[in-house]
GUKE-767564 format. One line per 5 residues: number of its first residue (from 1); their letters; for each residue x, y, z of N, C-alpha, C, O. Coordinates in Angstrom, 2 decimals, m for minus. Layout:
<recs>
NUM = A = X/Y/Z/X/Y/Z/X/Y/Z/X/Y/Z; ...
</recs>
This chain:
<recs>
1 = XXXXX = 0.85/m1.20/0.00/0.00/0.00/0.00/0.88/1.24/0.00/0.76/2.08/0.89; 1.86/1.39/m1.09/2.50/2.57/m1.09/1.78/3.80/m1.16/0.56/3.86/m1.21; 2.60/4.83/m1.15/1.95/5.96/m1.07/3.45/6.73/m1.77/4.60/6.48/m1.43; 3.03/7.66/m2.74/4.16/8.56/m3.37/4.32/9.49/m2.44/3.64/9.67/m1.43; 5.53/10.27/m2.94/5.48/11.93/m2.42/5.98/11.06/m0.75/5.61/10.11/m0.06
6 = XXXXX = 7.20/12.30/m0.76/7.41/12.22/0.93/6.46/12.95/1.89/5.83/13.94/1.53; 6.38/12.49/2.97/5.39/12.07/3.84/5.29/13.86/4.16/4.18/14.38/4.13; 6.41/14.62/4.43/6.55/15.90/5.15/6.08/16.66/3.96/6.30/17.87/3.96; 5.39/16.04/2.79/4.81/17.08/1.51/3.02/16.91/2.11/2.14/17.46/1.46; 2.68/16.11/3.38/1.29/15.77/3.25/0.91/16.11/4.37/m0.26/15.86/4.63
11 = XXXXX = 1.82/16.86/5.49/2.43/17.06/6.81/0.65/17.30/7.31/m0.15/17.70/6.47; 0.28/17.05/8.49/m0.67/17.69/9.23/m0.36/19.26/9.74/0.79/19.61/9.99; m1.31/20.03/9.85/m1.28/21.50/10.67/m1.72/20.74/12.25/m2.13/19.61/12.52; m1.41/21.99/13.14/m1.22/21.07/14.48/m2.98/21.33/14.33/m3.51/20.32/14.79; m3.74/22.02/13.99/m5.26/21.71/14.16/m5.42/20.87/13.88/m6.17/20.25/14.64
16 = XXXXX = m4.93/20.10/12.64/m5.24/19.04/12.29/m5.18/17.54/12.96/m5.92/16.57/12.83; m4.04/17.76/13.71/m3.52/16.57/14.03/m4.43/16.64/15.34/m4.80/15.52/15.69; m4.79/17.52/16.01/m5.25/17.72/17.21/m6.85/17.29/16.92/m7.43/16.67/17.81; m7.44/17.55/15.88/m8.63/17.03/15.50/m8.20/15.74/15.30/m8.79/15.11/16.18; m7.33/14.76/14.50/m7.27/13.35/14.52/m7.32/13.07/15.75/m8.24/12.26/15.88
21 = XXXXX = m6.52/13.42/17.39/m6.34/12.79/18.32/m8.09/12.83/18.83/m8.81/11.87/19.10; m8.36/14.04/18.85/m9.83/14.15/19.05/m10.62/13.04/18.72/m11.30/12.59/19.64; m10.70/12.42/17.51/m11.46/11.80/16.49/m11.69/10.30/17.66/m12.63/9.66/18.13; m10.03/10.29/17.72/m9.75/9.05/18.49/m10.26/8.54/19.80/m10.60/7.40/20.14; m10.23/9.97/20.63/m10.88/10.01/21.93/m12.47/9.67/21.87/m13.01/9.06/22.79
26 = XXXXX = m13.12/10.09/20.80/m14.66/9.99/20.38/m15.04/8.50/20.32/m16.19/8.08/20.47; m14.28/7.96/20.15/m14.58/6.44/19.10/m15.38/5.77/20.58/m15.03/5.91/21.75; m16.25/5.21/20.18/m17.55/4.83/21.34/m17.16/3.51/21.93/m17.50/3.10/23.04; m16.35/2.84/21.01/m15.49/1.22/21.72/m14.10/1.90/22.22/m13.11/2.30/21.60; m14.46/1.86/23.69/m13.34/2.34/24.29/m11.51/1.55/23.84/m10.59/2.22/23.37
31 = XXXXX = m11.47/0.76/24.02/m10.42/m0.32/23.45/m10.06/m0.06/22.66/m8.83/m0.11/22.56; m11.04/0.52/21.30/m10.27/0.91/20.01/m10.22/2.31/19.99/m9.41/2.79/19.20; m11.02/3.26/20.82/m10.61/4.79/21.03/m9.06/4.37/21.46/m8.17/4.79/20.72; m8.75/3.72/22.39/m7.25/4.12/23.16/m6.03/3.36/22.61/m4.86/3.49/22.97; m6.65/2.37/21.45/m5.85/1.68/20.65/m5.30/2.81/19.20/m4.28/2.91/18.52
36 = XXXXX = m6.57/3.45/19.28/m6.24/4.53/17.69/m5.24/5.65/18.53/m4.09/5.90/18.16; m5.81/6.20/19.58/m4.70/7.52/19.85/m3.64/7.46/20.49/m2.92/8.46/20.58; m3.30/6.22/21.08/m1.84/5.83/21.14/m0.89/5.47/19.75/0.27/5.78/19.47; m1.88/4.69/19.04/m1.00/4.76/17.50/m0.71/6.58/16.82/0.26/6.93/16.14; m1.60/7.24/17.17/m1.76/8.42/16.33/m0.45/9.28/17.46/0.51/9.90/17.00
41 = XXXXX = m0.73/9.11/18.96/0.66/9.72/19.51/1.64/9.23/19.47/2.55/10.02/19.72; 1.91/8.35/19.29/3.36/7.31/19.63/4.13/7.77/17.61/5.31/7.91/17.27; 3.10/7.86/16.94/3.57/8.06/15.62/3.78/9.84/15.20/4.38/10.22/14.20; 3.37/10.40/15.85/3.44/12.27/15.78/4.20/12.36/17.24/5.40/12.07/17.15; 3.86/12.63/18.31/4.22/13.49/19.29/5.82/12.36/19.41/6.94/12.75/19.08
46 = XXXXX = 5.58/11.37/19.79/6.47/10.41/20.25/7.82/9.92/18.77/8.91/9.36/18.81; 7.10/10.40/17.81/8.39/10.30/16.88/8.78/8.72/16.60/9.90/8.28/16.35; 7.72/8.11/16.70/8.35/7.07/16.30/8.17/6.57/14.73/7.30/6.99/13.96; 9.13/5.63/14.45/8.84/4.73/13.02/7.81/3.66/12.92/7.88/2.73/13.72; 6.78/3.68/11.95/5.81/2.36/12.39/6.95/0.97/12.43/6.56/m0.19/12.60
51 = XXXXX = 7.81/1.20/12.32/8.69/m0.28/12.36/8.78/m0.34/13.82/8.21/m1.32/14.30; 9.35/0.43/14.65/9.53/0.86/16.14/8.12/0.25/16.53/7.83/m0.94/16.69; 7.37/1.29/16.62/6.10/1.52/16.85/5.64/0.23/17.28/5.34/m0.02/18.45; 5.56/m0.90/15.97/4.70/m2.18/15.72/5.53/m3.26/16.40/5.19/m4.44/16.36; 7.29/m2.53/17.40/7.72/m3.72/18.20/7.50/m3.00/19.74/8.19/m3.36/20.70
56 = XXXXX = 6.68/m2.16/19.82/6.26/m1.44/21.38/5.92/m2.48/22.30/5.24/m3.44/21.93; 6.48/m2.30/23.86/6.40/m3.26/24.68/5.78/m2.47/25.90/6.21/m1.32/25.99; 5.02/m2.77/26.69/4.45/m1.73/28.02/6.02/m1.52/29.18/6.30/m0.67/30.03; 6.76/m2.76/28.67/8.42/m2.58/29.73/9.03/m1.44/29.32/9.63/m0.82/30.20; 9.04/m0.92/28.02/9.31/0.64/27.67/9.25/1.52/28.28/9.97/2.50/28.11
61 = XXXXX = 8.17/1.40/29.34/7.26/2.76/29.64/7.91/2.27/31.10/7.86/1.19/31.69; 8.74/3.94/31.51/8.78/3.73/33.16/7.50/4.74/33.45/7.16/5.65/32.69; 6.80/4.37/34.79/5.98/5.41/35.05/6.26/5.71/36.28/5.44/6.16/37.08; 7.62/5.45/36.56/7.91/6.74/37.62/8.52/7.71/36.96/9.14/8.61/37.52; 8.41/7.63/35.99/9.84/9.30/35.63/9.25/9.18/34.38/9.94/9.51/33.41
66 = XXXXX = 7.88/8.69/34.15/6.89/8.95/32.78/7.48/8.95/31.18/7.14/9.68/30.24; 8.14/8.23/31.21/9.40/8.28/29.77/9.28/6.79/29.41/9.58/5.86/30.15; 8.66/6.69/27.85/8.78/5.93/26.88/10.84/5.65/27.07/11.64/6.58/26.94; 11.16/4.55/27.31/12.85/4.31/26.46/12.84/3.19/25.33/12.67/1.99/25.56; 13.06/3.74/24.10/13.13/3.00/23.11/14.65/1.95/22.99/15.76/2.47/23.06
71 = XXXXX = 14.53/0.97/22.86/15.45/0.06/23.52/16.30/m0.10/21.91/15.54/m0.32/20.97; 17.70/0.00/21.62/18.26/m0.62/20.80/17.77/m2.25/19.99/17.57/m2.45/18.79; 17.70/m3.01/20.85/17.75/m4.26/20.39/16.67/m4.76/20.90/16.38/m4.01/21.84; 15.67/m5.87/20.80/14.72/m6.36/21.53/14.35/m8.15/20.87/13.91/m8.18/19.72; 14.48/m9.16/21.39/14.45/m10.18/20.41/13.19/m9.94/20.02/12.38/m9.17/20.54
76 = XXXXX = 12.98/m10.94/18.65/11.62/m11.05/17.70/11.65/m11.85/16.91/12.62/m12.01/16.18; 10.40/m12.68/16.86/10.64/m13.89/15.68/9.08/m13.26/14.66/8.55/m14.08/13.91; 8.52/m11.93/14.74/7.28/m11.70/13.94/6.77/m12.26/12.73/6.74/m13.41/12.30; 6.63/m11.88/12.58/6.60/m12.26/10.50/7.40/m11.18/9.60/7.95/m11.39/8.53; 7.28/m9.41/10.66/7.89/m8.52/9.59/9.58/m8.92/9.94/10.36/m8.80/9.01
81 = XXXXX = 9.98/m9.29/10.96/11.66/m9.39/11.18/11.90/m11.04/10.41/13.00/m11.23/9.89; 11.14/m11.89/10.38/11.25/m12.89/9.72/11.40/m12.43/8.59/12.47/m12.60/7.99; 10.58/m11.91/8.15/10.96/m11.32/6.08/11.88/m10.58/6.00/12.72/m10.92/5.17; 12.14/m9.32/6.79/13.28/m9.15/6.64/14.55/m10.36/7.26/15.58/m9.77/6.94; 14.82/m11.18/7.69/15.84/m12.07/8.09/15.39/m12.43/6.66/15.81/m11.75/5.73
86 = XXXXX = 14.62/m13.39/6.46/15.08/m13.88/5.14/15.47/m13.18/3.59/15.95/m13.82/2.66; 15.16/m11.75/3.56/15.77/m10.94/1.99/17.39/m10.91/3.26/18.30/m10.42/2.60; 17.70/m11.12/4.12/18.60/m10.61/4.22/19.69/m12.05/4.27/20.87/m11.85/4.00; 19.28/m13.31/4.60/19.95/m14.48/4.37/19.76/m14.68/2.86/20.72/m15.27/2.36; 18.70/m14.32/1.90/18.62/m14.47/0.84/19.93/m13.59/m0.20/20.26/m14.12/m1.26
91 = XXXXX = 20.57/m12.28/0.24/21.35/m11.67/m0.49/22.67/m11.86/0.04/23.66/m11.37/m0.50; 22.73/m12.77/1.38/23.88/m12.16/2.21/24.95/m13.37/1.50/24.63/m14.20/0.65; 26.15/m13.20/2.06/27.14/m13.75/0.84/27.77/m14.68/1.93/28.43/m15.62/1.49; 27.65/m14.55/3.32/28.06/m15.76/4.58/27.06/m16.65/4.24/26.20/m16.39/3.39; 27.14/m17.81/4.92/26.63/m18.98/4.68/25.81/m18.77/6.02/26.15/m19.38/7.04
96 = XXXXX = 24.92/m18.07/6.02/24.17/m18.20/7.19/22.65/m18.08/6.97/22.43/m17.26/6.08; 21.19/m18.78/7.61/20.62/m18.99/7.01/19.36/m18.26/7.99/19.71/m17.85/9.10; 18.10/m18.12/7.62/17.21/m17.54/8.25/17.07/m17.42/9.66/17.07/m16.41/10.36; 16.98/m18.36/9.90/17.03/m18.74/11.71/18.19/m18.20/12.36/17.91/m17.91/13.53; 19.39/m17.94/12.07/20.12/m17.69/12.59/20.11/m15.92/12.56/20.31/m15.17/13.52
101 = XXXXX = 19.82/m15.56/11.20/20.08/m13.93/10.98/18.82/m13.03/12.10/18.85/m11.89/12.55; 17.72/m14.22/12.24/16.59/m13.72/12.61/17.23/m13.38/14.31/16.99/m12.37/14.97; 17.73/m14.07/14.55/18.66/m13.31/16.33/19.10/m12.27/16.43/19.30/m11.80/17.55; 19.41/m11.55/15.27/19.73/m9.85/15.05/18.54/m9.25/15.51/18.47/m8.24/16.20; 17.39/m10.09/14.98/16.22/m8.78/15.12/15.39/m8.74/16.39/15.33/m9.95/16.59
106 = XXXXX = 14.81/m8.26/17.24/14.45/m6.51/16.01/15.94/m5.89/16.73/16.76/m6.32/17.55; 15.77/m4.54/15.86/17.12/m3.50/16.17/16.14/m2.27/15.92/14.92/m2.41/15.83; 16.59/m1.46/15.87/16.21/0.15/14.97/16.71/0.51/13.61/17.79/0.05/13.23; 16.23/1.05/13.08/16.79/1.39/12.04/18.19/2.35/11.69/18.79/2.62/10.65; 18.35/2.63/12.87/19.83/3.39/12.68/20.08/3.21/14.33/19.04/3.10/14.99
111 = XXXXX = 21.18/3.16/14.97/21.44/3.20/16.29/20.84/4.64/17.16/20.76/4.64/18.39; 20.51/5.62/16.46/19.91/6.43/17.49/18.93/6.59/17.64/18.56/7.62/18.21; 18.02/5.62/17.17/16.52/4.78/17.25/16.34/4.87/18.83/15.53/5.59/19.42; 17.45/3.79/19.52/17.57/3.78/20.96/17.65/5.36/21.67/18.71/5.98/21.71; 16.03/6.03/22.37/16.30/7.16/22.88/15.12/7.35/23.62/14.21/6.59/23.28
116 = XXXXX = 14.74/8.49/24.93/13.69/8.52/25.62/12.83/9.21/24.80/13.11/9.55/23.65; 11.59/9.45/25.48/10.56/9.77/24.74/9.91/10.34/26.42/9.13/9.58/26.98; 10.26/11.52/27.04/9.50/11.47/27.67/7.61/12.09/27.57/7.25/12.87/26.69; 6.96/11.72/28.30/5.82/12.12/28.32/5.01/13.37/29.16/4.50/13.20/30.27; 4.99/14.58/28.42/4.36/16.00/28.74/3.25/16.35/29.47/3.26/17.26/30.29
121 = XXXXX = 2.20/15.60/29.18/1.02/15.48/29.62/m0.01/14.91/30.46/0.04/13.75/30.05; m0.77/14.92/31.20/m1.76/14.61/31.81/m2.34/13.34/30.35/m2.31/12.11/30.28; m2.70/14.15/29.64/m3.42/13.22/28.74/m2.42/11.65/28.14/m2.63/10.44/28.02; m1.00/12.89/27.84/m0.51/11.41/26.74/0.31/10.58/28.24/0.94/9.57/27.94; 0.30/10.92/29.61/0.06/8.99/30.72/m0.96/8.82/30.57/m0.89/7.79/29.90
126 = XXXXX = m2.05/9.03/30.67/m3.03/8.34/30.21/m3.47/7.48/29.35/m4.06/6.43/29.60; m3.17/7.93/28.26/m3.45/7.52/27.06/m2.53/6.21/27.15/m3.11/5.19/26.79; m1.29/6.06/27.54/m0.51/5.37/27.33/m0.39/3.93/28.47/0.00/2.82/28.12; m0.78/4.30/29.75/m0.68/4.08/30.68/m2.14/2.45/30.87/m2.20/1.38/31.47; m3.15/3.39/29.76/m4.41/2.68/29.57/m4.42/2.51/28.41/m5.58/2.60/28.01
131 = XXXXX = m3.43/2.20/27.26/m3.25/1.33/26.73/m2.45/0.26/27.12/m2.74/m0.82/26.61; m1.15/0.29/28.17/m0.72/m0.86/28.40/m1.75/m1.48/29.46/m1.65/m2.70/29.41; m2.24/m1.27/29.95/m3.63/m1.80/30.86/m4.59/m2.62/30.18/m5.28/m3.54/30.63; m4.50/m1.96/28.59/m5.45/m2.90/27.87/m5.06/m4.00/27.13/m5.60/m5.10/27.03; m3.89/m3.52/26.53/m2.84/m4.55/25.56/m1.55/m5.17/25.86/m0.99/m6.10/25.28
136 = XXXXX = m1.10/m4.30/27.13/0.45/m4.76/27.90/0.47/m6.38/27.93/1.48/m6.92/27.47; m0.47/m7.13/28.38/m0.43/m8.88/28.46/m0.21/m9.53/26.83/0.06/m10.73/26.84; m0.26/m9.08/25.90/m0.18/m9.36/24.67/1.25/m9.48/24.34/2.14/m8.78/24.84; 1.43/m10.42/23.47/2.80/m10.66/22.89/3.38/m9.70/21.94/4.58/m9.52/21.73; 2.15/m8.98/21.25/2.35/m7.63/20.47/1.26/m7.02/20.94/0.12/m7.45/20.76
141 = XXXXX = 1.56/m5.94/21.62/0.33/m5.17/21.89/m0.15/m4.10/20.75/m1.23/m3.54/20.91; 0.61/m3.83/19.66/0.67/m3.13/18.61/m0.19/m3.77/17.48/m1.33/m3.51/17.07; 1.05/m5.00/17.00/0.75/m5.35/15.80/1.65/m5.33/15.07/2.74/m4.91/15.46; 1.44/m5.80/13.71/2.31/m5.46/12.47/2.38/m4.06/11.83/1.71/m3.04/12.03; 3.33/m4.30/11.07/3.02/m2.60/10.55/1.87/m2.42/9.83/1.22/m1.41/10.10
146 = XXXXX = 1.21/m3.58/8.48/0.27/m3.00/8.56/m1.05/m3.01/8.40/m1.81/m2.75/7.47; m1.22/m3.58/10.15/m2.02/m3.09/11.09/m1.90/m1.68/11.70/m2.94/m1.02/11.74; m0.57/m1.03/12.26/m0.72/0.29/11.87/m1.10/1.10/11.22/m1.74/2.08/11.60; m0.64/0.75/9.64/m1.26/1.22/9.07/m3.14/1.20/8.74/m3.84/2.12/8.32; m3.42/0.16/9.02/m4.92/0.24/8.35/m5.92/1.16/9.50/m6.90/1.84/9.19
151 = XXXXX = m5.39/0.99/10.82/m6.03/1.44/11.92/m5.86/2.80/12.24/m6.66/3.40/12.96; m4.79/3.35/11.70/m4.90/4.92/11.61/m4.97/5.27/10.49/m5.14/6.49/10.54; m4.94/4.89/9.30/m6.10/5.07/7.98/m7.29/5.34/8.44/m7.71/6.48/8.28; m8.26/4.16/9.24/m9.78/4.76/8.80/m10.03/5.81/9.98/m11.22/6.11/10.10; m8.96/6.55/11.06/m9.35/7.50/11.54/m9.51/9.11/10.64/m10.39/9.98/10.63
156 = XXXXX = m8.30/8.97/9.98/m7.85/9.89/9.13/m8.92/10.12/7.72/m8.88/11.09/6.96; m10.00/8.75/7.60/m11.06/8.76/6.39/m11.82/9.41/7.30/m12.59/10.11/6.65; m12.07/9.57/8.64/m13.14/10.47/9.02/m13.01/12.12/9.39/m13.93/12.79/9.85; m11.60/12.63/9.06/m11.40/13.89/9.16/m11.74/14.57/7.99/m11.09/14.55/6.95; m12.77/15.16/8.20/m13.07/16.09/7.02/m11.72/17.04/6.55/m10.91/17.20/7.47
161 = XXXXX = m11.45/17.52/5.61/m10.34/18.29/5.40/m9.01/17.53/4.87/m8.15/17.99/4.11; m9.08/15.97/5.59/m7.91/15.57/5.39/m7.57/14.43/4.13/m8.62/13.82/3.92; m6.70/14.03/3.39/m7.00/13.75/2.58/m6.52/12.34/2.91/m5.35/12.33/3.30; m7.24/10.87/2.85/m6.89/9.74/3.48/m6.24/8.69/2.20/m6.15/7.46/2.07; m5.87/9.85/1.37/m5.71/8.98/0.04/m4.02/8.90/0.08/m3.27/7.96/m0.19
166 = XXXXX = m3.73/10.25/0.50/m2.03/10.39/0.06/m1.63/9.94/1.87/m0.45/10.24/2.06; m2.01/9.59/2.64/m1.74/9.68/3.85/m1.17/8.28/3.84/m1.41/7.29/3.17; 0.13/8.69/5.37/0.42/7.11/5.73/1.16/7.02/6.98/0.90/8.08/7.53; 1.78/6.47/7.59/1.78/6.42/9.09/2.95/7.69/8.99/2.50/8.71/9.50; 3.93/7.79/8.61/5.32/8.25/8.50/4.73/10.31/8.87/5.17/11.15/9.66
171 = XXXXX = 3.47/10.36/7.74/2.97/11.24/7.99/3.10/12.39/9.14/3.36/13.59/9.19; 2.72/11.19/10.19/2.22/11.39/11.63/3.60/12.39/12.49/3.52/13.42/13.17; 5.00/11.41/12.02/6.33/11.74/12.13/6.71/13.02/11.42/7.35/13.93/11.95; 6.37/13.02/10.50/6.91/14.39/9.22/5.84/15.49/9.88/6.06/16.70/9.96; 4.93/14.97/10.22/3.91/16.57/11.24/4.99/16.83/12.57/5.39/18.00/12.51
176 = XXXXX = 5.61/16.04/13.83/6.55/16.53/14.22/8.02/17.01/14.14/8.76/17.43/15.03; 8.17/16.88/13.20/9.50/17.41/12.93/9.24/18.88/12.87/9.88/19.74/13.48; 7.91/19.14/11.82/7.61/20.45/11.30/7.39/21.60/12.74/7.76/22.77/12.79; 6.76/20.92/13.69/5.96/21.44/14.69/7.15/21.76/15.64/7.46/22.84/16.15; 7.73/20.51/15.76/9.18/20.75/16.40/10.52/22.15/15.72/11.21/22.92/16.39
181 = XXXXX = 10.45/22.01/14.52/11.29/22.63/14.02/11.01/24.48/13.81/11.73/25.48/13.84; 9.35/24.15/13.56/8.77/25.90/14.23/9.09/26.34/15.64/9.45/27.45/16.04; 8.91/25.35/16.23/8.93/25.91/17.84/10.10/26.87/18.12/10.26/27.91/18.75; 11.07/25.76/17.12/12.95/26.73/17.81/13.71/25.40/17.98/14.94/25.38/17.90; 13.24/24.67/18.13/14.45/23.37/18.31/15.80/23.05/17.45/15.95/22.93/16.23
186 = XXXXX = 16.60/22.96/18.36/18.14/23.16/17.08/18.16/21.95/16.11/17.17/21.23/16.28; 18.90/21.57/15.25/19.40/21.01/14.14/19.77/19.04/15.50/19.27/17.92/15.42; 20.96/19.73/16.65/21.14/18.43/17.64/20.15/17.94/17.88/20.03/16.72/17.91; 18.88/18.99/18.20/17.78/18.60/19.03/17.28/17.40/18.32/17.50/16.23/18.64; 16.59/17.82/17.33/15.85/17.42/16.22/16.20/16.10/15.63/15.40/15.30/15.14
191 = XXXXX = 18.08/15.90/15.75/18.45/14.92/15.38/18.62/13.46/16.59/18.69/12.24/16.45; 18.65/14.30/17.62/18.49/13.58/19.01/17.13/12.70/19.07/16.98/11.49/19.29; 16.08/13.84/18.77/14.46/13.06/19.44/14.17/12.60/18.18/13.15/11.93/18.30; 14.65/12.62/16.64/14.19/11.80/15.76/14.94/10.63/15.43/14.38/9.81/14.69; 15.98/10.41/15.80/16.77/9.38/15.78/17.02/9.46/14.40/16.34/8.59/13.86
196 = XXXXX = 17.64/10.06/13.60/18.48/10.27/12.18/19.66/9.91/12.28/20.43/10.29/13.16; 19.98/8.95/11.20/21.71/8.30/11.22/22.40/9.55/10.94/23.42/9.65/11.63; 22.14/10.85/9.94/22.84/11.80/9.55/22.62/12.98/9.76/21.43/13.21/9.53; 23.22/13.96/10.14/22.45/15.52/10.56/22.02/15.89/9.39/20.89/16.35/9.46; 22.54/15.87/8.13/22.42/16.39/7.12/20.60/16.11/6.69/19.94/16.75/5.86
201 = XXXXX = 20.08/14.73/7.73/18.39/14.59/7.07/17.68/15.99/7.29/16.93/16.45/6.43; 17.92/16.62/8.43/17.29/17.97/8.79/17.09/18.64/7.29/16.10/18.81/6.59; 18.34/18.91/7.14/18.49/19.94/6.42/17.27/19.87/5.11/16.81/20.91/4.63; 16.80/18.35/4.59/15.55/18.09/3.70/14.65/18.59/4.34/13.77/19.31/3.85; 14.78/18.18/5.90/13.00/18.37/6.06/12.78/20.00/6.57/11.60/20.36/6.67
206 = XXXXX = 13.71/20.87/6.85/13.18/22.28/6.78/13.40/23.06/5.76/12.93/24.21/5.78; 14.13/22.61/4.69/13.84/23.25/3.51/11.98/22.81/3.07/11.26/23.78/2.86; 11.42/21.60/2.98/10.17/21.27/2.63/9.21/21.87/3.52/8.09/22.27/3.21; 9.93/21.90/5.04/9.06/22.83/5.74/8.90/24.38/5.52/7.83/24.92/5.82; 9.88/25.07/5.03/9.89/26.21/4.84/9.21/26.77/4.16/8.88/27.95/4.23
211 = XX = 8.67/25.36/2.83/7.76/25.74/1.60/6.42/25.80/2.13/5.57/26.66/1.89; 6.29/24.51/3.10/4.90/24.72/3.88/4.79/25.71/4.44/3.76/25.95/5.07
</recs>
């Protein structure tokens, strides 16, 4: 289910995004209200990658000092680290074979993946706090990616204004950078709480922001 065009060309306005979290809070099956606006914060405010995202564990979350820590390494035998283990025993040139490559995973996508996330609000412990309350006993309390994806799709088909066609989780991420990068946050900052292998990614996403 690709989607063209980088994600920070489709960016949310913070009304916007603040009406999606809204949307979420509305939803009349409580379980899936607090299942949609933890995906919708954990993917905007919290900066994460739906790859991250879809290996979330409730052991992440300290709630004495209210901070998400995104862990470097975490074992996983899913189906998405399985496919990737196998394109990656499939190209790799050692003699090593699925099962074995699959002990790498999961990781992050670049080493500064591994970073806190603390939490601002009254609302987002909550939100978070009563989602691991609801899903924490689960072996994935998330899901696959995409299950991420489909579940914050049909919130985003009910925002008037928004367009659910070009939209996709990454989205959610490319709205904080923007929001972050208006505020005043430096070039370190930015590269700190988004976890970018290179400083130089900034430099794309506030030129595209600048156009916005």
């Amino acid at each position: 289910m690709a989607r063209s065009g980088h994600a920070i060309d489709h960016a949310f306005t913070q009304a916007d995004y603040e009406r999606v979290l809204e949307l979420s809070a509305s939803i009349a099956d409580k379980e899936k209200s607090v299942e949609s606006f933890f995906y919708h914060l954990m993917l905007g405010y919290g900066r994460m990658r739906p790859g991250t995202l879809s290996h979330y564990r409730s052991s992440w979350y300290d709630p004495g000092r209210k901070v998400i820590q995104v862990p470097s390494f975490q074992d996983c035998d899913c189906g998405d680290c399985r496919k990737y283990a196998k394109q990656t025993a499939d190209r790799d040139s050692e003699d090593r074979d699925t099962e074995e490559i699959l002990k790498e995973y999961w990781h992050g996508k670049v080493d500064s993946t591994a970073r806190a996330i603390p939490l601002k609000t009254e609302r987002q412990v909550e939100i978070v706090e009563k989602f691991n309350e609801t899903f924490g006993t689960l072996d994935r309390p998330v899901g696959c990616y995409m299950t991420i994806w489909r579940r914050t799709t049909r919130i985003i088909e009910l925002a008037d204004g928004i367009d659910s066609v070009t939209y996709k989780p990454y989205v959610n991420r490319a709205t904080a950078v923007t929001h972050f990068a208006w505020a005043g946050m430096s070039d370190t900052g930015l590269v700190n709480n988004f976890g970018w292998a290179r400083p130089q990614t900034i430099e794309a996403y506030r030129a595209r922001s600048g156009l916005i």
